[in-house]
C-alpha positions in Angstrom: -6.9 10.7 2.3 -8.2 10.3 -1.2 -7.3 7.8 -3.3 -7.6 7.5 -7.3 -6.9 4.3 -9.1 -6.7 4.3 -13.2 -7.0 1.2 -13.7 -8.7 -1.7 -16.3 -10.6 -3.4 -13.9 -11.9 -1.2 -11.5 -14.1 -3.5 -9.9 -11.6 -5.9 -8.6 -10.7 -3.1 -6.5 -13.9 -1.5 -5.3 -14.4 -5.1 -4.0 -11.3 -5.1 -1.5 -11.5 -1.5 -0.8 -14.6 -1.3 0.5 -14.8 -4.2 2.4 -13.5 -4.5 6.1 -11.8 -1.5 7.9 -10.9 0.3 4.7 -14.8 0.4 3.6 -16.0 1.1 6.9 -13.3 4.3 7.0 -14.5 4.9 3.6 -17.8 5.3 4.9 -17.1 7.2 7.7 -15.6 10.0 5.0 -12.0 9.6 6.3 -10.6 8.0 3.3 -12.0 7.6 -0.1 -11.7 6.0 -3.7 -12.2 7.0 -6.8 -11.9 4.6 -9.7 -11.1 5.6 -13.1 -11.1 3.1 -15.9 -8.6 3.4 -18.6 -10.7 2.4 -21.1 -12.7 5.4 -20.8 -10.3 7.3 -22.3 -9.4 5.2 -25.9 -10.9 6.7 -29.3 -11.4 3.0 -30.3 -14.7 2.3 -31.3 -14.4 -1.4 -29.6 -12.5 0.7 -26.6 -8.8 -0.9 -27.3 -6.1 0.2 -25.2 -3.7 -1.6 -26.2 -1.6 -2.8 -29.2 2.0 -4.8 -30.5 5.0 -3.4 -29.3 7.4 -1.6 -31.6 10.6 -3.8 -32.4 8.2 -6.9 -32.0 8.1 -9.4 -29.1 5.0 -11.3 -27.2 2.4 -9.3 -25.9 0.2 -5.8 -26.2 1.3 -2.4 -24.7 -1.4 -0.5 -23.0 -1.1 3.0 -25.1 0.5 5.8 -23.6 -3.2 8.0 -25.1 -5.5 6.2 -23.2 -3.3 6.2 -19.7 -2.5 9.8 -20.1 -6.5 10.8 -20.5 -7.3 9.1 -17.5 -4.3 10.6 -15.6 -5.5 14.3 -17.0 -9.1 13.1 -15.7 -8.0 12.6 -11.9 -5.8 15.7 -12.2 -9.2 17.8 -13.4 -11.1 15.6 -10.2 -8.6 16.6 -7.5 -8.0 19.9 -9.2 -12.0 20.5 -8.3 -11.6 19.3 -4.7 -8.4 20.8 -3.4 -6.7 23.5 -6.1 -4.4 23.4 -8.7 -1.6 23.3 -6.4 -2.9 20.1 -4.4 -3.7 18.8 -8.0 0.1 19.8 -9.2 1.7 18.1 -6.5 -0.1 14.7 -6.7 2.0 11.8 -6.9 1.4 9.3 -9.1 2.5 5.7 -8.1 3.0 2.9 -10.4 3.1 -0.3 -9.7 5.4 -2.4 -11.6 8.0 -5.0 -10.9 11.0 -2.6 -11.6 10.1 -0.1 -9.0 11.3 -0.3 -5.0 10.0 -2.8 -2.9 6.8 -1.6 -0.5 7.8 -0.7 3.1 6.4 0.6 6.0 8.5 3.5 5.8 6.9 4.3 2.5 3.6 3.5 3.4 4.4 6.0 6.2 5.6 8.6 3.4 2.8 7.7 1.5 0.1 8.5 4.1 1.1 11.9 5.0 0.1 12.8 0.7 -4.1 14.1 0.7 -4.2 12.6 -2.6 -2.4 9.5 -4.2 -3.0 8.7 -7.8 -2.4 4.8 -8.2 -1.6 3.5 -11.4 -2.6 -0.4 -12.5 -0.2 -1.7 -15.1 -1.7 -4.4 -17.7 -0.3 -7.0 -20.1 3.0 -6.0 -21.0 3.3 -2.8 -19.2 2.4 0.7 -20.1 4.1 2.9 -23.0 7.4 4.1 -21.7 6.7 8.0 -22.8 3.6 8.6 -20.9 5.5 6.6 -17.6 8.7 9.4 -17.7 5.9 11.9 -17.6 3.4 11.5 -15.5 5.1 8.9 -13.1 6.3 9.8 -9.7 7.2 6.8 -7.6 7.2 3.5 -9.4 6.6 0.2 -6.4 6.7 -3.0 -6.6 5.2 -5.7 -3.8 8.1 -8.3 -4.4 9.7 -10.2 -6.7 7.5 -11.6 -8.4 4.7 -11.1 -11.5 0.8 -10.8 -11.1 -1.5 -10.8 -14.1 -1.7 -6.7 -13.5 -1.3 -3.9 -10.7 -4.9 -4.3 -9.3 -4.3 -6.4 -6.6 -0.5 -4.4 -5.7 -3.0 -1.2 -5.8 -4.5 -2.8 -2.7 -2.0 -3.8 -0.8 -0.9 -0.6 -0.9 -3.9 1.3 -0.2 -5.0 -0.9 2.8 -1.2 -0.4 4.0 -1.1 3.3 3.6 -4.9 3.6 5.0 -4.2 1.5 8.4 -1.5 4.9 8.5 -4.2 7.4 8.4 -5.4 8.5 11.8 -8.9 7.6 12.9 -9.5 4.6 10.3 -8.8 1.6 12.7 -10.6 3.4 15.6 -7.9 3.0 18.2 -4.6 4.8 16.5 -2.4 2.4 19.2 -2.8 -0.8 17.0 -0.7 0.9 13.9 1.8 1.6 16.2 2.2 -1.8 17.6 1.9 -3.4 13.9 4.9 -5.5 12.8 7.7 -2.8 11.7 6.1 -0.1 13.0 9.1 -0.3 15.6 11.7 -2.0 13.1 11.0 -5.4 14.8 8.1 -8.1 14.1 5.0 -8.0 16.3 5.3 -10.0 19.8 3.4 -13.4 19.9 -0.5 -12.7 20.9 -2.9 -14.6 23.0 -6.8 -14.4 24.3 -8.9 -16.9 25.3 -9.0 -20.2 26.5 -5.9 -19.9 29.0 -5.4 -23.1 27.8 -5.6 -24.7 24.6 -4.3 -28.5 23.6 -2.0 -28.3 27.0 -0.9 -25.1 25.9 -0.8 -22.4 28.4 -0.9 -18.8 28.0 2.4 -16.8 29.4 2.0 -16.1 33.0 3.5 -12.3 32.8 0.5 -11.7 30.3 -2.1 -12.5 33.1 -0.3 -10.9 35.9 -1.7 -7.3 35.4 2.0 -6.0 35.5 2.1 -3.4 32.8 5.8 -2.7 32.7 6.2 -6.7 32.9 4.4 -7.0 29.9 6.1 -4.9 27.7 9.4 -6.2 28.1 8.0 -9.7 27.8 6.7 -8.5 24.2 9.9 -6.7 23.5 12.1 -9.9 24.4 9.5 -11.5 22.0 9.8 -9.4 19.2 13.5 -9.0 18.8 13.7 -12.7 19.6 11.0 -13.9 16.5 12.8 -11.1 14.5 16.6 -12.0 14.9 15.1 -15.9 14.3 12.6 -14.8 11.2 14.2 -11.7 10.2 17.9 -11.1 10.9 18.2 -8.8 8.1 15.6 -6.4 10.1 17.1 -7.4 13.5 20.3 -5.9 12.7 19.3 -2.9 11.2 17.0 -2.5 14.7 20.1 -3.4 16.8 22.4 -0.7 14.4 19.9 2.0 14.8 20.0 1.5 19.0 23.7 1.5 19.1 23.5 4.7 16.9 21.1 6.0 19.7 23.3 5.4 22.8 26.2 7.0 20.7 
């Protein structure tokens, strides 16, 4: 899985990506980053990217020049590594508030792709022309505004990587995540078996496997229908549709 972020501050994520489980993947080989920075690409001699929006209003608009040249340059990069098909088919994800809210399920879509070009909004936003073109999935992270897509870019690459198979070592753990299954993850415990008078559940020390799973699937519909009903029902809808 390879990712490419065009972005105007690179570094900001380098520093998450290659830190923890995503940087030890990354240096293993099974995942990777490439950062390109935006300002690479502007003819200004003091390397604008930006400038006042036509019609007026507060704020600069990155330019739809600048964006586009670093989009061509991850094109040209993949293009090298995998063929001009791979490098036709590449999506391109923008994250903006306007675009559908970050799932599992995408993060699932997401990490089937061998290359995902991530692109880092700034300011006001990004020229609308060079968006309609080169823009395949726009995402959001929630409802609400950051100062610009860098940190959303991690999110979704440390979601997406957790996805691809060998980067946190034992494959099981994705699959017991929270909404992996549609539900919230069951309450966990290690040690002490006691803490501040509070005991750890006495099916988890009983060795009884089968025991223990329906004890964490009583616990995780019942934290999700208390938490979550919105994701409890739509669990609950898609077992009725099985037993149909």
């Amino acid at each position: 899985m390879n990712f490419y972020s065009l972005s105007l501050f690179p570094d900001m994520i380098n520093e998450c990506f290659n830190t923890s489980i995503t940087g030890r993947a990354a240096q293993k080989g099974i995942i990777s980053l490439t950062n390109i920075n935006i300002r690479d690409f502007s003819n200004d001699k003091h390397l604008k990217v930006d400038d006042y929006p036509y019609g007026g209003g507060a704020g600069l608009v990155m330019r739809p020049d600048c964006v586009y040249g670093a989009f061509e340059h991850a094109r040209t990069l993949i293009e090298k590594q995998s063929g001009k098909e791979a490098a036709d088919k590449t999506r391109v994800v923008y994250m903006t508030p306007r675009g559908e809210t970050f799932s599992h399920a995408k993060a699932q879509e997401f990490a089937k792709e061998d290359n995902l070009i991530i692109l880092c909004g700034h300011y006001e936003g990004i020229d609308e022309r060079v968006l309609e073109e080169i823009v395949t999935d726009n995402i959001s992270i929630g409802d609400y505004v950051i100062t610009g897509g860098e940190i959303a870019a991690v999110v979704v690459m440390d979601a997406v990587s957790r996805l691809v198979p060998e980067v946190l070592g034992n494959d099981t753990s994705a699959h017991t995540d929270s909404f992996a299954d549609g539900l919230l993850e069951y309450p966990q415990y290690t040690r002490p078996e006691e803490f501040h008078g509070r005991k750890v559940p006495e099916v988890l020390l009983s060795g009884h496997h089968a025991n223990v799973d329906k004890w964490r699937l009583e616990k995780a519909m019942e934290l999700t229908r208390q938490v979550r009903p919105d994701l409890y029902e739509e669990y609950m809808r898609g077992k009725d549709e099985e037993n149909e």
